[in-house]
C-alpha positions in Angstrom: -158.8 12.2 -139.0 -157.2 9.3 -138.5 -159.9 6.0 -137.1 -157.3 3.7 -136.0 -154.1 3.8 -133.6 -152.8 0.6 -134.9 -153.4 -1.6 -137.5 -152.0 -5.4 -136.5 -150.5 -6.7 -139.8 -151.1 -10.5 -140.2 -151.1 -13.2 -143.5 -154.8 -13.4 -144.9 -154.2 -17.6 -144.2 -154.3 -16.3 -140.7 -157.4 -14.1 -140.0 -159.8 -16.9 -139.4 -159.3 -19.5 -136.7 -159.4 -23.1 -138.3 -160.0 -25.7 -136.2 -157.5 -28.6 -135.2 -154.8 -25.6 -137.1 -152.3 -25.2 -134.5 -149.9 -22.5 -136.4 -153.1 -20.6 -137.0 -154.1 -20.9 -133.9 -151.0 -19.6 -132.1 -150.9 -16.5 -134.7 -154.6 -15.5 -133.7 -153.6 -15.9 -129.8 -150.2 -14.2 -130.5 -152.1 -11.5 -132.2 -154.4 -11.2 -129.3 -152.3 -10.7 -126.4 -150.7 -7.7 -127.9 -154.5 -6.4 -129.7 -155.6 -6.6 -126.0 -152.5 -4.9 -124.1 -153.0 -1.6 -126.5 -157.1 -1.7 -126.3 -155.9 -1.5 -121.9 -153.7 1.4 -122.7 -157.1 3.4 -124.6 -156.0 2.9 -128.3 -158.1 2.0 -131.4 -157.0 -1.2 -132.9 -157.8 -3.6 -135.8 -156.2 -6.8 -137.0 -156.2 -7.0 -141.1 -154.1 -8.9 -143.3 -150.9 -7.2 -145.1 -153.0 -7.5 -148.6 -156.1 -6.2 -147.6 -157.7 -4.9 -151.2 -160.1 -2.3 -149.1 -158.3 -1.0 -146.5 -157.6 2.7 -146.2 -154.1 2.8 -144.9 -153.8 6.1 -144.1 -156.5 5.9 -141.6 -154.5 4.5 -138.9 -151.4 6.2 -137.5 -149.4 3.3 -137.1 -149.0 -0.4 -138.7 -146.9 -2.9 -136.4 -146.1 -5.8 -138.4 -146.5 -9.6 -136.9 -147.7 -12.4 -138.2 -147.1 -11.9 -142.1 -145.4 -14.7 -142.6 -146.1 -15.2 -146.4 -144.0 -13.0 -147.1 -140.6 -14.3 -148.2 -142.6 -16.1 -150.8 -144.8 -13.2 -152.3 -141.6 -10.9 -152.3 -142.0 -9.3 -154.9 -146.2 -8.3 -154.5 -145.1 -7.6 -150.5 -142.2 -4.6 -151.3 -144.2 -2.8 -153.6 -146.8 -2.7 -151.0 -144.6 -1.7 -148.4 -143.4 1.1 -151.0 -147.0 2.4 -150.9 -147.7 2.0 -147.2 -144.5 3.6 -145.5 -146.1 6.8 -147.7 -149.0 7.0 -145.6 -148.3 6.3 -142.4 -145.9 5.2 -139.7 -144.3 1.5 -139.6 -143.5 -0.9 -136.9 -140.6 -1.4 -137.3 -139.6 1.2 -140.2 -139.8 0.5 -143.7 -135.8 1.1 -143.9 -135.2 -1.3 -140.8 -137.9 -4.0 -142.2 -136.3 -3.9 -145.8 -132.6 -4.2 -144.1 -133.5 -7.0 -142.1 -135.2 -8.9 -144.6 -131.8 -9.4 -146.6 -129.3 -11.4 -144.4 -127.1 -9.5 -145.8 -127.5 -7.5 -142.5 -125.6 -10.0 -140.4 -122.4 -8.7 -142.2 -123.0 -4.6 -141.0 -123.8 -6.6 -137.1 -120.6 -8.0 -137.5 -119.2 -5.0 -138.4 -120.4 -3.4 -135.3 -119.1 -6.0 -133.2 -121.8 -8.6 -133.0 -120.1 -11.9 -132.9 -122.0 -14.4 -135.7 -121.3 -17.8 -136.8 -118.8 -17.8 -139.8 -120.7 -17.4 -143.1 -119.9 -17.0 -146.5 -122.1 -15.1 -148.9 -123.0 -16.6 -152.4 -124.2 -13.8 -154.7 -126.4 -14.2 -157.2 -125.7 -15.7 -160.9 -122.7 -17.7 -159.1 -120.9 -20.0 -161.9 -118.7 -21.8 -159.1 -120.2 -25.2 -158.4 -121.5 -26.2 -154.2 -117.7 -28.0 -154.5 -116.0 -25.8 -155.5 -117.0 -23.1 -152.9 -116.9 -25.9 -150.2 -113.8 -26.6 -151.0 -112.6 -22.7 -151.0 -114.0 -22.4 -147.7 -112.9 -26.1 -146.3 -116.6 -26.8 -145.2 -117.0 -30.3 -145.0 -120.5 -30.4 -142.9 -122.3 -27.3 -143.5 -126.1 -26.0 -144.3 -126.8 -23.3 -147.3 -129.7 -21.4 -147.2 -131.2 -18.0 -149.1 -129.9 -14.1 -147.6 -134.1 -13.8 -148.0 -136.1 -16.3 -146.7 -138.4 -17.5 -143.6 -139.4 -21.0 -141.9 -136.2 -22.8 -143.4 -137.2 -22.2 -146.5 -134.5 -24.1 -148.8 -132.3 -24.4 -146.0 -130.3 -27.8 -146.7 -127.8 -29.3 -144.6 -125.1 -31.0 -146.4 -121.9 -33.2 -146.4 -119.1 -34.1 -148.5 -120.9 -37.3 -149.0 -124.0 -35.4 -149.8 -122.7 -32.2 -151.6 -122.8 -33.8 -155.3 -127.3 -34.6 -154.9 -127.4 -30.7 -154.1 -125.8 -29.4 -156.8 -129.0 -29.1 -158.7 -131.2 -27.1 -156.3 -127.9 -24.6 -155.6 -127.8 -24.1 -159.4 -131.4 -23.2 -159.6 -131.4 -20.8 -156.5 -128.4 -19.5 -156.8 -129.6 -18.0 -160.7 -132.3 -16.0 -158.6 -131.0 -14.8 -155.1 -127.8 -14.6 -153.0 -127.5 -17.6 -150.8 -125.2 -18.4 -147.5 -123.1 -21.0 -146.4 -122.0 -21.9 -142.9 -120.3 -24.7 -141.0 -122.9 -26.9 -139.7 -123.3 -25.7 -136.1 -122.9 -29.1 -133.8 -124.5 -27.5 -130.0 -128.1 -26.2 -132.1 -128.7 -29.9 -132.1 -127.2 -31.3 -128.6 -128.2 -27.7 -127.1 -130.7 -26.1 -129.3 -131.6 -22.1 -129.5 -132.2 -19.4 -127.5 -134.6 -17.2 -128.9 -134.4 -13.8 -126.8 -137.3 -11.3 -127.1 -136.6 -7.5 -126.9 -139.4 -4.6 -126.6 -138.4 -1.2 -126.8 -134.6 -2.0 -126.4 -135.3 -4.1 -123.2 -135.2 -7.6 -122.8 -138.4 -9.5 -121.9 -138.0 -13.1 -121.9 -136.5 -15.9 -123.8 -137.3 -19.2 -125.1 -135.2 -22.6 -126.0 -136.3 -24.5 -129.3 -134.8 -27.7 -129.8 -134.6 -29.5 -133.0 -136.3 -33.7 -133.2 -134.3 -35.9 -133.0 -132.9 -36.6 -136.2 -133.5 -33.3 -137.7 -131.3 -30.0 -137.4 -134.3 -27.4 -137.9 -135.2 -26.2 -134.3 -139.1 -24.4 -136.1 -142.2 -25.9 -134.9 -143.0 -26.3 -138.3 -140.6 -29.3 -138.4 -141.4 -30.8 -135.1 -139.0 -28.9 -133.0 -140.2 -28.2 -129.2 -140.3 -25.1 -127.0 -138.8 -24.7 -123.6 -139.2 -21.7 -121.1 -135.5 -20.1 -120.3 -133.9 -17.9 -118.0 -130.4 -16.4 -119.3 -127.6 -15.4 -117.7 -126.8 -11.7 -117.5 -124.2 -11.6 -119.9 -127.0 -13.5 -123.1 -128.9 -10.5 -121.8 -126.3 -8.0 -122.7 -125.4 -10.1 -126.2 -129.1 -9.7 -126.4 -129.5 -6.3 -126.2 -126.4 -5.1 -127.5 -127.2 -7.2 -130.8 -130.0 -4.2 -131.1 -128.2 -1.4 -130.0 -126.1 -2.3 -132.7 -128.9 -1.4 -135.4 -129.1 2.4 -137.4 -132.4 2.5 -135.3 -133.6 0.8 -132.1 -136.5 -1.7 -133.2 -139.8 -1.2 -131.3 -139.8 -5.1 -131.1 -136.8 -7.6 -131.9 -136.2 -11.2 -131.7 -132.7 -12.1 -131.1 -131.9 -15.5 -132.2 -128.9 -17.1 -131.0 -126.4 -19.9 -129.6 -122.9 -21.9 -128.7 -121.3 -22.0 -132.2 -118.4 -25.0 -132.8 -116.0 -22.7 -130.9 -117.8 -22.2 -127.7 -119.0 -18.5 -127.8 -122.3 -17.3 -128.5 -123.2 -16.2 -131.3 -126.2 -14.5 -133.5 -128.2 -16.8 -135.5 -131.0 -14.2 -136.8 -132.0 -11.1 -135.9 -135.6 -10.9 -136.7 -137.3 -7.9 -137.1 -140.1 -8.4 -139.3 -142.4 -10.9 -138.3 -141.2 -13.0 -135.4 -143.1 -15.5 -133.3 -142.5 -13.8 -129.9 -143.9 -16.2 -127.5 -146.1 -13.8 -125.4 -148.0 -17.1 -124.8 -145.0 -17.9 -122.7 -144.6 -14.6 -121.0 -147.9 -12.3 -121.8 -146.4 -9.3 -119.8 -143.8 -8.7 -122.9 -147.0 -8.0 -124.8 -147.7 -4.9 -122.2 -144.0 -3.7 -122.7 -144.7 -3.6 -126.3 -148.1 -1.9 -126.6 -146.2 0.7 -124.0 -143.5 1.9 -126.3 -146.6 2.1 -129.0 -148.2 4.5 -126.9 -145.0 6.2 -126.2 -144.4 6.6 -130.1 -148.4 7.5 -131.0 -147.5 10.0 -128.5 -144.9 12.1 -129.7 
C-alpha cells in the first residue's frame, strides 16, 4: 500500500525557511504552489529532501523532482541514489530523461532533431590541447567555456583573446575530470537577456525574461540578474514546444531556455529538465497544469 502520491524532491539546505534567505525562500514558495495544486486535486503529498536517510521510497507512487539543486556538485552520491530510487517507484521526469539531460551532451541529439542551438564545440575529457589552441581551431575570439554537467554557472568563464592565457589553468584542471563546452560569446543575452519558457505536460504556460547586471554576462539571480514578466510571440511558442517534442519522451515539466544568438535566430540555451526554477510565483496557474498531468499519470 503505497501512503504517498507524490513525494516533492528538494535539497536538505532547503527544507527549513531561513529568514532574510531569499533563494530559500523562493524554493519553499516554489515548492508550495505546486504541494498545494495536487493536495486541490485529492492527492497525498510530502516535501523531503533527495537524501533523506529514513525515507521509505517505495511508499509513494511517484517522485517529481524540483528544487534539488545540490546536485551537480554531489554527483556522484546523487546517481547512485537515483539508481536505487527509479527501482522503486515512478520518476518525474524519468530516470532515463533526468540522466540525459543532466549531460549537455543532449543539446547535440536536439540539434540533430532539428532544434536550432548556438554553435558549440565539445571538449571531452583528458583534453591535451591547450584553451589556445582549441580557440584558435574554432576562430573564437570572445567566447564563454563551461562544464557538459553543471548548474547555476558553475565554472562558467567568459573569455577573450586578451584573457585566454589567465584561464589556462582552471581549463587544465577541469578539463582532467569532465567534458567541457565552448561557445561564441553570445552579444543580445546581455543587450536583450533570456527568455526562459515554461512547459507542463507538453503545453506552454508562461515565460519569463532574466537579464544579466550590468557588467556581468550571467542572467541567474544568484549573480544579480533581474526577472521580467513576458509574453512571446506564437512562433517562441512553437520553438518552445517543439524544443520538447523533440525529446525520446515528452517531459511532465520542462524549462526551455533560450534567445537571439549573434546571427539573429533564436536559439536553445538549456533545456532543463531536472530541477528548474519555474516561476509559478509569476504565473501560479502553471502549477495547476502541472499537478493535472500528475494526476493524469497516477491515474493510468
Amino acid at each position: 500500500m503505497k501512503l504517498f502520491d507524490v513525494v516533492i524532491l528538494t535539497d536538505k539546505n532547503y527544507l527549513n525557511l531561513t529568514e532574510g534567505d531569499k533563494l530559500i525562500q523562493n524554493a519553499i514558495q516554489e515548492d508550495n504552489y505546486v504541494k498545494i495544486a495536487l493536495e486541490n486535486l485529492g492527492l497525498k503529498v510530502i516535501r523531503l529532501s533527495w537524501d533523506n536517510p529514513n525515507f521509505d521510497w517505495s511508499s509513494t507512487k511517484t517522485i517529481l523532482f524540483r528544487t534539488t539543486w545540490d546536485y551537480a556538485v554531489r554527483f556522484p552520491e546523487f546517481s547512485n541514489w537515483l539508481n536505487k530510487v527509479s527501482k522503486l517507484t515512478k520518476l518525474l521526469n524519468s530516470e532515463e530523461i533526468i540522466r540525459w539531460n543532466i549531460d549537455k551532451h543532449y543539446l547535440l541529439d536536439l540539434q540533430k532533431n532539428g532544434v536550432h542551438i548556438c554553435e558549440s564545440y565539445f571538449v571531452e575529457k583528458e583534453e591535451t590541447r591547450t584553451l589556445k589552441e582549441l580557440a584558435g581551431l574554432h576562430k573564437l575570439s570572445n567566447f564563454v567555456l563551461k562544464p557538459c554537467i553543471s548548474g547555476g554557472a558553475r565554472h562558467t568563464y567568459k573569455i577573450s583573446s586578451a584573457t585566454i592565457e589567465e584561464h589556462e589553468a582552471v581549463f587544465s584542471e577541469l578539463i582532467a575530470n569532465e567534458a567541457m563546452i565552448l561557445q561564441p560569446f553570445q552579444y543580445n543575452i546581455v543587450s536583450k537577456g533570456e527568455i526562459s519558457f515554461m512547459v507542463m505536460n507538453g503545453k506552454f504556460t508562461h515565460a519569463i525574461l532574466k537579464i544579466a547586471k550590468e557588467g556581468d554576462f550571467r542572467v541567474q539571480d544568484d549573480f544579480g540578474g533581474s526577472v521580467h514578466d513576458y509574453t512571446p510571440t506564437q512562433s517562441e511558442i512553437d520553438f518552445a514546444e517543439n524544443t520538447v517534442k523533440a525529446c525520446d519522451e515528452i517531459p511532465i515539466y520542462a524549462r526551455v531556455d533560450a534567445f537571439i544568438d549573434n546571427n539573429g535566430k533564436l536559439a536553445l540555451a538549456e533545456l532543463e529538465l531536472i530541477e528548474p526554477e519555474l516561476w509559478f510565483r509569476n504565473h501560479p496557474k502553471a502549477a495547476n497544469e502541472l499537478a493535472k498531468g500528475i494526476q493524469q499519470l497516477i491515474n493510468q
